[in-house]
C-alpha positions in Angstrom: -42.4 -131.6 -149.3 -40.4 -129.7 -147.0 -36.5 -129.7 -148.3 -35.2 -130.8 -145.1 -37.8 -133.5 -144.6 -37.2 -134.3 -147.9 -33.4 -134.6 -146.9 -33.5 -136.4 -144.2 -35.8 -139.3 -145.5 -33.8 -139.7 -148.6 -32.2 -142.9 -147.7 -35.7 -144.4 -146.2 -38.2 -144.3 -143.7 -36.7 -143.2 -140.1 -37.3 -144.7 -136.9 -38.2 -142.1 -134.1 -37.6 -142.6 -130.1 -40.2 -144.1 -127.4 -41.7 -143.3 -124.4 -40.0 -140.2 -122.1 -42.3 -140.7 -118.4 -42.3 -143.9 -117.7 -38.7 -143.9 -118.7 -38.4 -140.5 -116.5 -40.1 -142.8 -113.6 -38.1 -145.7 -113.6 -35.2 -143.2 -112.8 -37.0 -141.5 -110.1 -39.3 -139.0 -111.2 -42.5 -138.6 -109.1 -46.1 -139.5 -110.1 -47.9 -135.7 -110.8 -44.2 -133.6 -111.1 -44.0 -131.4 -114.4 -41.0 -134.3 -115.9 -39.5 -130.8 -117.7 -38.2 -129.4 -114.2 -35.9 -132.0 -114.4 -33.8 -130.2 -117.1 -32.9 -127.8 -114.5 -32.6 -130.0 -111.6 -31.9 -133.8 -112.7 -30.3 -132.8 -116.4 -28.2 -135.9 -116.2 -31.3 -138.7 -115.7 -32.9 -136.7 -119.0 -30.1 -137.0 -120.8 -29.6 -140.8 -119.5 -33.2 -141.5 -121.4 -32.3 -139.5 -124.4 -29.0 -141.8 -124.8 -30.9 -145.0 -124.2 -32.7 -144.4 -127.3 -29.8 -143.3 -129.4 -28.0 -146.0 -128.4 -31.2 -148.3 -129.5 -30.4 -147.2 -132.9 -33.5 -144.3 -133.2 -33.0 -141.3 -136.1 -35.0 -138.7 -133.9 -35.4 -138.4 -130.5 -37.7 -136.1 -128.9 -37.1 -133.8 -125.6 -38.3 -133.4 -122.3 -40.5 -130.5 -123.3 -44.0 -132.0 -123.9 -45.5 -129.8 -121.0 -43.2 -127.0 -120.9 -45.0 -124.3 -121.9 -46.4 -121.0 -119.7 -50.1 -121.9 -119.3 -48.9 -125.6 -117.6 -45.9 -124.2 -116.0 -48.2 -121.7 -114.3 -49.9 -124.3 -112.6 -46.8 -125.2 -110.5 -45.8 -122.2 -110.3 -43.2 -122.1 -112.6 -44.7 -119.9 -115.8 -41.4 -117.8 -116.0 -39.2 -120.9 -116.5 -40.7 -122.2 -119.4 -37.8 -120.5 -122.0 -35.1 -122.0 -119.9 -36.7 -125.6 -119.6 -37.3 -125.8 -123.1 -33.8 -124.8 -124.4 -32.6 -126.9 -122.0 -34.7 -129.9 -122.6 -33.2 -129.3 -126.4 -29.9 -128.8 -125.1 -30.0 -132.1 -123.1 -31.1 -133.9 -126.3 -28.6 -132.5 -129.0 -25.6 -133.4 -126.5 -27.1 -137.1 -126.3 -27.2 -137.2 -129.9 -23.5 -135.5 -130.6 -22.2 -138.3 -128.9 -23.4 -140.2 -131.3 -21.0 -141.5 -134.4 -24.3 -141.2 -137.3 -26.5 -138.8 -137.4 -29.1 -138.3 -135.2 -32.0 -135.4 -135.5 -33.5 -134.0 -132.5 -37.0 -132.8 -132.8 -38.8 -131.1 -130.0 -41.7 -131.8 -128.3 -44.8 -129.4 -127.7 -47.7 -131.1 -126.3 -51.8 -129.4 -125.0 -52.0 -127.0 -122.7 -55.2 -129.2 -121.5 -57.1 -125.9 -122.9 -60.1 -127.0 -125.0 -60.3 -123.9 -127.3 -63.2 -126.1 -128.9 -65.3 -124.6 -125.8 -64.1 -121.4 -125.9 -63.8 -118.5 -127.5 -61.2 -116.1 -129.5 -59.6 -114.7 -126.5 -59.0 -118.2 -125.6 -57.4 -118.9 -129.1 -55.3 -115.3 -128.8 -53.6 -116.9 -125.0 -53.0 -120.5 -126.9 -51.0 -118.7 -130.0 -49.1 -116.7 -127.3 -47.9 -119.1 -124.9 -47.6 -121.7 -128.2 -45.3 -119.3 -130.1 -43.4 -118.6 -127.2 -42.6 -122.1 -126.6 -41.7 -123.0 -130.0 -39.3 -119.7 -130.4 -37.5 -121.1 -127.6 -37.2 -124.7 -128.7 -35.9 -123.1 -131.6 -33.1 -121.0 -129.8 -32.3 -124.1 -127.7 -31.0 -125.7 -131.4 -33.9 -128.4 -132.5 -34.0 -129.6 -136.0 -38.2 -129.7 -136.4 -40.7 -129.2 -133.7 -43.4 -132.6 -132.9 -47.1 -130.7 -131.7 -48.0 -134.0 -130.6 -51.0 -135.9 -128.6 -53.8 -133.4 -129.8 -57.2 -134.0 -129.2 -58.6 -130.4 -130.1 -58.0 -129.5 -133.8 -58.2 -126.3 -132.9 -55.7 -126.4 -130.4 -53.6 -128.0 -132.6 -53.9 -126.0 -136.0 -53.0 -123.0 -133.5 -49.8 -124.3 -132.1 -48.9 -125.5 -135.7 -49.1 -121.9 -136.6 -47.2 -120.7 -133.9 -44.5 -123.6 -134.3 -44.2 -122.1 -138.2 -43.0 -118.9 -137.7 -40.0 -120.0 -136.4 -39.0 -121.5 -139.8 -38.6 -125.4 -138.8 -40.4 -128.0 -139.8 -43.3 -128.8 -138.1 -44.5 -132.6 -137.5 -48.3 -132.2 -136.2 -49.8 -135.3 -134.3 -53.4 -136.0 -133.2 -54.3 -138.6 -130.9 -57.2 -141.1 -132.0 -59.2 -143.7 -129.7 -62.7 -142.4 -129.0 -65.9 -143.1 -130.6 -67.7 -146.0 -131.9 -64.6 -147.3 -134.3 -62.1 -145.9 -132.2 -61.5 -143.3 -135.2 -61.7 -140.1 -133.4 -60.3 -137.7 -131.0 -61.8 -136.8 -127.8 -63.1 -134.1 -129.5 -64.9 -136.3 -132.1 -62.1 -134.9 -135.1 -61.6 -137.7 -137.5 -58.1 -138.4 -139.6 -60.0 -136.8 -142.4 -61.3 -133.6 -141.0 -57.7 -133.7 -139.0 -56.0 -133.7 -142.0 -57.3 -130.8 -143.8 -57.0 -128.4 -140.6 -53.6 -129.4 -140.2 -52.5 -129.0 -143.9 -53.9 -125.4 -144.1 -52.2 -124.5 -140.9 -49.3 -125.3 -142.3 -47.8 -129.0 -141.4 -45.0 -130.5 -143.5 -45.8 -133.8 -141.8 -48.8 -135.6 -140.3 -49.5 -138.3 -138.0 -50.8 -139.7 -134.8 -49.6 -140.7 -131.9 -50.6 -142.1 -128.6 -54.1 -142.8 -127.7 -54.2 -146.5 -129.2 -52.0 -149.2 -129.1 -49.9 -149.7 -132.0 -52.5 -152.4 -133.8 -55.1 -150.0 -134.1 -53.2 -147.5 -136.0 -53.6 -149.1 -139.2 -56.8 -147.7 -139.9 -55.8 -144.2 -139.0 -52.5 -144.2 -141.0 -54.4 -145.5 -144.3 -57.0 -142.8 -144.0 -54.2 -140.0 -143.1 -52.5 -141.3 -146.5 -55.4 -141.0 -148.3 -55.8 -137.6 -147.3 -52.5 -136.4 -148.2 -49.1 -136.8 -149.8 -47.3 -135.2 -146.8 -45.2 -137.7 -144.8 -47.1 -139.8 -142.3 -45.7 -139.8 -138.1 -46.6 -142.7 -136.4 -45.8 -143.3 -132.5 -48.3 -146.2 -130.9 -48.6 -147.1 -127.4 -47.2 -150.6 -126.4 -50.7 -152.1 -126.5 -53.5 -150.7 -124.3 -52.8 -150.9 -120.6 -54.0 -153.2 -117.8 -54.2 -152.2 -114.4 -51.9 -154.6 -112.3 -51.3 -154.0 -108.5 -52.2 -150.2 -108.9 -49.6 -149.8 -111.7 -50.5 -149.6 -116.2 -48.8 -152.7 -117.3 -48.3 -153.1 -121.2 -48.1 -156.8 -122.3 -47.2 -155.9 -126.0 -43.9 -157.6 -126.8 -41.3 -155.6 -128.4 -41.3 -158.2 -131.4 -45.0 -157.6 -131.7 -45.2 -154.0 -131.5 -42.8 -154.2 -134.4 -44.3 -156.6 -136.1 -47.2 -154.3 -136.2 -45.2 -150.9 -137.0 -43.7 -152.6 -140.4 -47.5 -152.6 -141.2 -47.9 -148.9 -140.8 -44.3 -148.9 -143.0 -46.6 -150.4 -145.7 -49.4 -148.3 -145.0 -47.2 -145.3 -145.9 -45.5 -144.1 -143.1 -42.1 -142.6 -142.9 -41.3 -142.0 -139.3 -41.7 -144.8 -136.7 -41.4 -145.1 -133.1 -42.9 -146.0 -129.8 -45.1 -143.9 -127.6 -46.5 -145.2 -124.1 -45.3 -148.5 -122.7 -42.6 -148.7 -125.1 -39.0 -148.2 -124.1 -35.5 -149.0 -125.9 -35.8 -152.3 -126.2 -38.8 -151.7 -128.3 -37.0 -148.9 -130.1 -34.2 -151.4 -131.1 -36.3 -154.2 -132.2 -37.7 -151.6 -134.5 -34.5 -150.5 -135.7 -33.6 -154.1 -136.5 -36.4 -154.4 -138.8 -36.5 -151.4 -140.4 -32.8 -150.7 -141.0 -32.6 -154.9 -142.2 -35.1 -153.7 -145.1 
């Protein structure tokens, strides 16, 4: 294991954030705007989400710097910003969780370029490890304890930024996101846990998991077969439920006493870092903490 990670989870498992966009939303954002051009322009409403979950009692919170990366960027124009918006996304995030009085890591988010390298070929692969190691070095240089390559659905794409996010010496959590295919076991590339697991490991990860895709009752299955398939520490961040469509609007009608009730399961399963991913917000994050920090 990883020293650090080892470190860090030496008094028990940890509890992570919850959802950033819909929280981004509720404070203004609009539908189909890159949410990282608000480090620059709104840095106070990030860091007003960031708080909220500190002050719910999370161990980790993310940044807002899921999509900041060149190839994205580039499709709103804004490729040569992506070093700035990412050490500021971190930037945002460390000061939210100085101000608190107990520790609190900060581990930064890279998410898909919406590349499917799968389909592609090595040049393809050669533009992903650029843009991916460009990102990363930056997160890095903004101050974040471990990167999160989260809500992967190419393993490819995924083993890639993995290697990139390595070579700037931080631990790497590396996240796939599960939900297609007969038993709801696979990514939309048709990678199961298993096959996930192994292409992860040899790229390098120091932690697996999953996040997204399902609500949080279906990732039992996924985390027991991800701790079958390695000692590494398990990530686990499930929606709030699966949405409905109300008015126009995705409406989650998990509980915050339910979702936790089924994140303690994934506790037993094996996992060591917990948290919320869409349709979950503070109040989620806190019930969470409740039960968790109780045990």
């Amino acid at each position: 294991m990883n020293p650090l990670i080892e470190q860090w989870l030496s008094g028990g498992p940890l509890v992570t954030d919850g959802g950033w966009g819909t929280e981004l939303q509720k404070l203004g954002l609009p539908v189909g705007q890159p949410p990282e051009l608000w480090n620059q322009s709104q840095p106070q409403k990030v860091e007003q989400v960031a708080a909220s979950y500190v002050a719910a009692g999370s161990d980790i919170i993310l940044t807002n710097t899921f999509g900041a990366n060149p190839i994205l960027l580039a499709r709103h124009d804004a490729a040569d910003r992506f070093e700035e918006l990412s050490r500021l996304g971190v930037e945002i995030s460390r000061r939210a969780a100085c101000a608190a009085e107990r520790r609190v890591l900060v581990f930064a988010s890279i998410g898909p370029t919406g590349l499917l390298p799968m389909m592609a070929g090595p040049e393809m692969i050669d533009r992903l490890s650029e843009a991916f190691e460009k990102q990363a070095a930056a997160l890095a240089a903004g101050g974040a304890d471990a990167l999160v390559i989260e809500t992967m659905a190419d393993p490819i794409e995924a083993a890639t930024a993995v290697r990139a996010a390595k070579k700037t010496g931080l631990p790497v959590v590396a996240c796939m996101t599960f939900g297609s295919g007969k038993k709801k076991d696979r990514t939309m590339m048709g990678t199961t846990p298993e096959t996930a697991a192994d292409l992860l490991l040899d790229a390098g990860a120091d932690v697996l998991g999953s996040n997204c895709g399902l609500g949080i009752e279906g990732f039992l299955p996924i985390c027991q077969r991800l701790r079958e398939a390695t000692d590494r520490p398990l990530w686990m961040k499930g929606n709030a439920g699966l949405p409905k469509m109300v008015d126009g609007q995705s409406v989650y009608d998990q509980t915050p006493e339910g979702f936790a009730d089924e994140a303690m399961k994934l506790l037993d399963a094996g996992a060591v870092f917990i948290g919320g991913c869409c349709g979950t917000n503070p109040a989620y994050i806190a019930e969470l903490c409740r039960r968790v920090k109780k045990n």
